[in-house]
Biotite code that builds the C-alpha atoms (Angstrom):
import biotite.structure as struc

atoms = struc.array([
    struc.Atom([-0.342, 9.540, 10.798], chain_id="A", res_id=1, res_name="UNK", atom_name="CA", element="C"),
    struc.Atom([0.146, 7.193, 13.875], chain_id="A", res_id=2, res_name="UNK", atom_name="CA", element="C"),
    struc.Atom([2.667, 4.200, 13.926], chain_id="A", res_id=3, res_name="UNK", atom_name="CA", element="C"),
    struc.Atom([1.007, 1.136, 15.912], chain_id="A", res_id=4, res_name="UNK", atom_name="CA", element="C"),
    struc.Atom([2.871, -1.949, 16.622], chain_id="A", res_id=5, res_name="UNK", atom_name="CA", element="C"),
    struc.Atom([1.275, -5.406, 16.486], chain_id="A", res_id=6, res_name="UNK", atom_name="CA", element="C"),
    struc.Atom([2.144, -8.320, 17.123], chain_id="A", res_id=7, res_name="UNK", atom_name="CA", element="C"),
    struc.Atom([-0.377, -11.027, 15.111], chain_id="A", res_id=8, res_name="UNK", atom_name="CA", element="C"),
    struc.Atom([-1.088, -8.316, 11.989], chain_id="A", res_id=9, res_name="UNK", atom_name="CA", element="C"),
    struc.Atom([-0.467, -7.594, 9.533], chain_id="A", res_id=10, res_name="UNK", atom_name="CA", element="C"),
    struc.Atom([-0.349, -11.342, 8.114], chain_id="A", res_id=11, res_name="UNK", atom_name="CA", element="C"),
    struc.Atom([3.388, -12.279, 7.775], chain_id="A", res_id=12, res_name="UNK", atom_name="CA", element="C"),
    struc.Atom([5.038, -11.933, 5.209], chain_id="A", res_id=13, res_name="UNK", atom_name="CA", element="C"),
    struc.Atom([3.827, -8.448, 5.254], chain_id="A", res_id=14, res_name="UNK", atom_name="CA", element="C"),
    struc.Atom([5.936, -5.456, 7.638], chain_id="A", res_id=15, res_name="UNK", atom_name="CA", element="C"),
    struc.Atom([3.340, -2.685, 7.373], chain_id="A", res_id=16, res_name="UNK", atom_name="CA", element="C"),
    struc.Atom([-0.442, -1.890, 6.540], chain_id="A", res_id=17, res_name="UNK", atom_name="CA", element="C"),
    struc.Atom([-1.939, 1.661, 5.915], chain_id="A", res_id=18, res_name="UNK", atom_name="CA", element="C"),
    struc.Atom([-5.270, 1.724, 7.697], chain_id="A", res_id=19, res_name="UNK", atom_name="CA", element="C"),
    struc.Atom([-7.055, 5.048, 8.169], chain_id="A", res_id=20, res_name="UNK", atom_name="CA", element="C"),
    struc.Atom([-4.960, 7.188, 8.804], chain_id="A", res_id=21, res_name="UNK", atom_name="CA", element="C"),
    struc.Atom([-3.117, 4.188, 11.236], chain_id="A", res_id=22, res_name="UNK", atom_name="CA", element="C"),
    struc.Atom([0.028, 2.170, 9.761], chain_id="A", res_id=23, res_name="UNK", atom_name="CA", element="C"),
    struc.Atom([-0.323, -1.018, 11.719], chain_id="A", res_id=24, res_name="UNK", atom_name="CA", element="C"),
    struc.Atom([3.708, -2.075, 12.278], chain_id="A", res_id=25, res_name="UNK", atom_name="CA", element="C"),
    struc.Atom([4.245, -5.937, 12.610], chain_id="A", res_id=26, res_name="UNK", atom_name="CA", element="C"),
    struc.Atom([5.932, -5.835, 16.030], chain_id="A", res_id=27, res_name="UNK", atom_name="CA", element="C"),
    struc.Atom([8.921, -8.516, 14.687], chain_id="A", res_id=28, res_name="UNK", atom_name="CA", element="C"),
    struc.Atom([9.324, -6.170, 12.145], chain_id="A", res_id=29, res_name="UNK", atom_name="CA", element="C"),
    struc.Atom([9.810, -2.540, 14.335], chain_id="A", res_id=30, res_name="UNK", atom_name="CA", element="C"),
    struc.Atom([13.725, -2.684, 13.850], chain_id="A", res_id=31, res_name="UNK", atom_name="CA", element="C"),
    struc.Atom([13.403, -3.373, 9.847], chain_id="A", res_id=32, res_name="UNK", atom_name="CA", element="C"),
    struc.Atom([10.469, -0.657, 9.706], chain_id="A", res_id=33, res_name="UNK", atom_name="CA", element="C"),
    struc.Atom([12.094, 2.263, 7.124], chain_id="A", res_id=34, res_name="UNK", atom_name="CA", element="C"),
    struc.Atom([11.740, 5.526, 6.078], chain_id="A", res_id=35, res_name="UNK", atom_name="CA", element="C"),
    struc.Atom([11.089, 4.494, 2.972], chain_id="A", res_id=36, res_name="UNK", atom_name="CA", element="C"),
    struc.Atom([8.722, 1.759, 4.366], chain_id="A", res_id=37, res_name="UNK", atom_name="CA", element="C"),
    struc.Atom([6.694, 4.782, 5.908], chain_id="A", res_id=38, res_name="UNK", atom_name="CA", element="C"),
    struc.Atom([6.684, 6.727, 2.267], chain_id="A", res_id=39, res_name="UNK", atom_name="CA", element="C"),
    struc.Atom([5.282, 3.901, 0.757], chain_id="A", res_id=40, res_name="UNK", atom_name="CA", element="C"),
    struc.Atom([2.261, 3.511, 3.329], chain_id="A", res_id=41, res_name="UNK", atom_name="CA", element="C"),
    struc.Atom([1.869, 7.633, 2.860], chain_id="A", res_id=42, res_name="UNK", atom_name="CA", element="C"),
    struc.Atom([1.618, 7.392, -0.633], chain_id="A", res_id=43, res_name="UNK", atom_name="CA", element="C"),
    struc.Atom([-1.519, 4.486, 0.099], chain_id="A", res_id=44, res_name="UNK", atom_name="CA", element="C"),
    struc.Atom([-2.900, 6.914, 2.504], chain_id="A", res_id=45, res_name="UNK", atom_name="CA", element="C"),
    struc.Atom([-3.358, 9.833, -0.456], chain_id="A", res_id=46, res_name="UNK", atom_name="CA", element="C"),
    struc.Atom([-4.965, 6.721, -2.593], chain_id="A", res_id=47, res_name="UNK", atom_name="CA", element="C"),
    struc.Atom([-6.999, 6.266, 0.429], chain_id="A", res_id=48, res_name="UNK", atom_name="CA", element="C"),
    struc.Atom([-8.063, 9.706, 0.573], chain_id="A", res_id=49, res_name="UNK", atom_name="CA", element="C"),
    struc.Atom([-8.788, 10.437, -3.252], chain_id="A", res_id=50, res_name="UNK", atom_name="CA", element="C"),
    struc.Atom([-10.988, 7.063, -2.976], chain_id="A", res_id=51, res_name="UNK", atom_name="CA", element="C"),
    struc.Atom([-12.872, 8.351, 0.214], chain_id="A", res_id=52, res_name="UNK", atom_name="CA", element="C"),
    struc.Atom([-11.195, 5.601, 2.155], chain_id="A", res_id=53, res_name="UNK", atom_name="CA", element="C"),
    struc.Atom([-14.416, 2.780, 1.212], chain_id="A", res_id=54, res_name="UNK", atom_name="CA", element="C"),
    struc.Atom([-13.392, 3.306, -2.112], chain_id="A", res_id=55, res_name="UNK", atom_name="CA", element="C"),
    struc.Atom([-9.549, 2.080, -1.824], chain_id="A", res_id=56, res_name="UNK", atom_name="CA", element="C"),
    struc.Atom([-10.931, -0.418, 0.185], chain_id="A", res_id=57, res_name="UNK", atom_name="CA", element="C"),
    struc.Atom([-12.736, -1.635, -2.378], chain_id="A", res_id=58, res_name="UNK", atom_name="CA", element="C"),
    struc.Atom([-11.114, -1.526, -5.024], chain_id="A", res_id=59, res_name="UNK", atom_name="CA", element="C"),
    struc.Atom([-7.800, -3.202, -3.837], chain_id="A", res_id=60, res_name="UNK", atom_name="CA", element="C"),
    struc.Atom([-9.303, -5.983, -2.776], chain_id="A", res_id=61, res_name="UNK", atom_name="CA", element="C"),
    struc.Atom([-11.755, -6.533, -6.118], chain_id="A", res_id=62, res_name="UNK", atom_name="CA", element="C"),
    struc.Atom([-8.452, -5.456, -8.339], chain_id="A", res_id=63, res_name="UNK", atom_name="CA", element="C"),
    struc.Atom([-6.373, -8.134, -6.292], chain_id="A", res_id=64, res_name="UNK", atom_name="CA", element="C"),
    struc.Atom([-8.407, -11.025, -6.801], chain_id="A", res_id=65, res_name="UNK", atom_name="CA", element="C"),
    struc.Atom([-9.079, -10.308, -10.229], chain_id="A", res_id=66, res_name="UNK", atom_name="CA", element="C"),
    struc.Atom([-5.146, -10.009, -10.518], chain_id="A", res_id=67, res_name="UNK", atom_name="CA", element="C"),
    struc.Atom([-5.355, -13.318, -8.723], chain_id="A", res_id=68, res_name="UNK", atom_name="CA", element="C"),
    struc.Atom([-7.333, -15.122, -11.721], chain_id="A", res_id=69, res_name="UNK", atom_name="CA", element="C"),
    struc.Atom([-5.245, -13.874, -13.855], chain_id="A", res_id=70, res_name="UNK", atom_name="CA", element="C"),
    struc.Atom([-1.795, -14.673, -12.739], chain_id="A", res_id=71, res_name="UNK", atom_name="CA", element="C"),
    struc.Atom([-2.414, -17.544, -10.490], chain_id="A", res_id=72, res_name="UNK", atom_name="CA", element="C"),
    struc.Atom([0.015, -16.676, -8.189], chain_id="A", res_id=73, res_name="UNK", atom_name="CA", element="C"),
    struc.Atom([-0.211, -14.547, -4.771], chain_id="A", res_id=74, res_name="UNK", atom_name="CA", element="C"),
    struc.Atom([2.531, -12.214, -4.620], chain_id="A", res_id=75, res_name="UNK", atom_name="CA", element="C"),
    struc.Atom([2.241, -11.894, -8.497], chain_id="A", res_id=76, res_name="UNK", atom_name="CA", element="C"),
    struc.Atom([-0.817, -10.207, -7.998], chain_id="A", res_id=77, res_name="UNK", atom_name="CA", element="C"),
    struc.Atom([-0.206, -8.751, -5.296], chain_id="A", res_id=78, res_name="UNK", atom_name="CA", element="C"),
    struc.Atom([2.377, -6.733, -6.763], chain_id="A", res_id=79, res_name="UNK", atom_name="CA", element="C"),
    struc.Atom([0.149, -5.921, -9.982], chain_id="A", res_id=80, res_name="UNK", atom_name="CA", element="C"),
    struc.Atom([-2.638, -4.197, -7.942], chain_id="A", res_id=81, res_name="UNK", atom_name="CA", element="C"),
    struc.Atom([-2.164, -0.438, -9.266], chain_id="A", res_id=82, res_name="UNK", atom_name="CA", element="C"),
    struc.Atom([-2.285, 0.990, -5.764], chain_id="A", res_id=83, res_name="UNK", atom_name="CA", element="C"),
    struc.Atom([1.160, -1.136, -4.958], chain_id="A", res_id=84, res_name="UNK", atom_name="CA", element="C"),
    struc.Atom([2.778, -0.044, -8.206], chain_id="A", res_id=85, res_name="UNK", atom_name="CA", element="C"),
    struc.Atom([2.732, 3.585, -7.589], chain_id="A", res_id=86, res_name="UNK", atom_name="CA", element="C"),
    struc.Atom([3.779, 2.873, -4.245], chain_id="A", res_id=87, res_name="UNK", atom_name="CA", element="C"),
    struc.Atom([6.685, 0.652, -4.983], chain_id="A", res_id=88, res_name="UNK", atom_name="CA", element="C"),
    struc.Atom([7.947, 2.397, -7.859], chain_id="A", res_id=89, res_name="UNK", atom_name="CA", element="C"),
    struc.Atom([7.814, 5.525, -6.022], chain_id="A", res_id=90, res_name="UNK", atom_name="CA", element="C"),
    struc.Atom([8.657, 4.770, -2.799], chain_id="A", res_id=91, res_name="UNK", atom_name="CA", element="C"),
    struc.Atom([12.511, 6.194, -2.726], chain_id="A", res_id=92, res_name="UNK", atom_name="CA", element="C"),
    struc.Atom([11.167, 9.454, -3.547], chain_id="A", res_id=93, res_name="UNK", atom_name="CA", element="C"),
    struc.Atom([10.469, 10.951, -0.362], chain_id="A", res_id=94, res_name="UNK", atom_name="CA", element="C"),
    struc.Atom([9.183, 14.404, -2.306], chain_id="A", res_id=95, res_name="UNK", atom_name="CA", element="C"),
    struc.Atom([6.740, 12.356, -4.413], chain_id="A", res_id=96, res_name="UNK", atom_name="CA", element="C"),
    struc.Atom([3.549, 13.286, -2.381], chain_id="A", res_id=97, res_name="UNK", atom_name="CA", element="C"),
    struc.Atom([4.393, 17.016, -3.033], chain_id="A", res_id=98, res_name="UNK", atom_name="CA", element="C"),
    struc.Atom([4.241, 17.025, -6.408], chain_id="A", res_id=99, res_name="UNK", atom_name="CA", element="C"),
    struc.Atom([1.859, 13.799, -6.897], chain_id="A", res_id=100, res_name="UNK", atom_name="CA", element="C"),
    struc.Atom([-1.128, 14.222, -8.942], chain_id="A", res_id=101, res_name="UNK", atom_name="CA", element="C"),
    struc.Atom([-4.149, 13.172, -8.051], chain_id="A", res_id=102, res_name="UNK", atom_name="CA", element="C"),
    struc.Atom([-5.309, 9.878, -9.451], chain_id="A", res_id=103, res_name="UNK", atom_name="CA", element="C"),
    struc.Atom([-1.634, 8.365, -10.187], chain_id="A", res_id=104, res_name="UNK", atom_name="CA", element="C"),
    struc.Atom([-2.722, 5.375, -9.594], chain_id="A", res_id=105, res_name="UNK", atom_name="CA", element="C"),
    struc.Atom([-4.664, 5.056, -12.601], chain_id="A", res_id=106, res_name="UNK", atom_name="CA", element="C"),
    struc.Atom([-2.737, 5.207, -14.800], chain_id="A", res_id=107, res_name="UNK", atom_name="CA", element="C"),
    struc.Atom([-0.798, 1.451, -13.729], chain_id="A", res_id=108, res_name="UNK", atom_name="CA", element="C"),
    struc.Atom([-1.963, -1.475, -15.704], chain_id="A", res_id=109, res_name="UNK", atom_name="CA", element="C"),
    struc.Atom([-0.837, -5.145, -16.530], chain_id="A", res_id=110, res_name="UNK", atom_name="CA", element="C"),
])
């Protein structure tokens, strides 16, 4: 995967976006970019992958606004999409993709 560097995207407050095979670096945010910033966008890019790429796509963003009804609240939801709980609460583990089965994803719900 390639590291790009914008400046104007991703949106603040966000550091990094997984798109493609492309993680899209806010440029304010090179210095606080981590390794464990980069796992995190890997483990979206094997949910990309396992969804054929159109298929992430769309189902983050109908999952998030659904989430969005539900809580009210942005980063609420944003942090209840299943995609971003497998990531976050796996993130640290820098083996996780090895051993990751397919689908893990799925099995996150609020």
């Amino acid at each position: 995967m390639k590291i790009i560097y914008s400046k104007h995207f991703p949106p603040r407050p966000y550091k990094a976006i997984m798109l493609l095979k492309w993680i899209i670096v806010r440029e304010e945010a090179k210095e606080r970019f981590t390794a464990v910033d980069n796992n995190h966008e890997c483990i979206h890019y094997a949910q990309e992958k396992e969804l054929l790429y159109i298929g992430f796509y769309l189902m983050y963003v109908f999952e998030f606004l659904f989430a969005l009804l539900y809580f009210r609240n942005w980063h609420t939801a944003y942090r209840n999409i299943s995609f971003e709980v497998e990531a976050y609460e796996h993130q640290d583990e820098f083996n996780y993709l090895q051993h990751r089965k397919r689908f893990a994803w799925n099995r996150f719900d609020w």
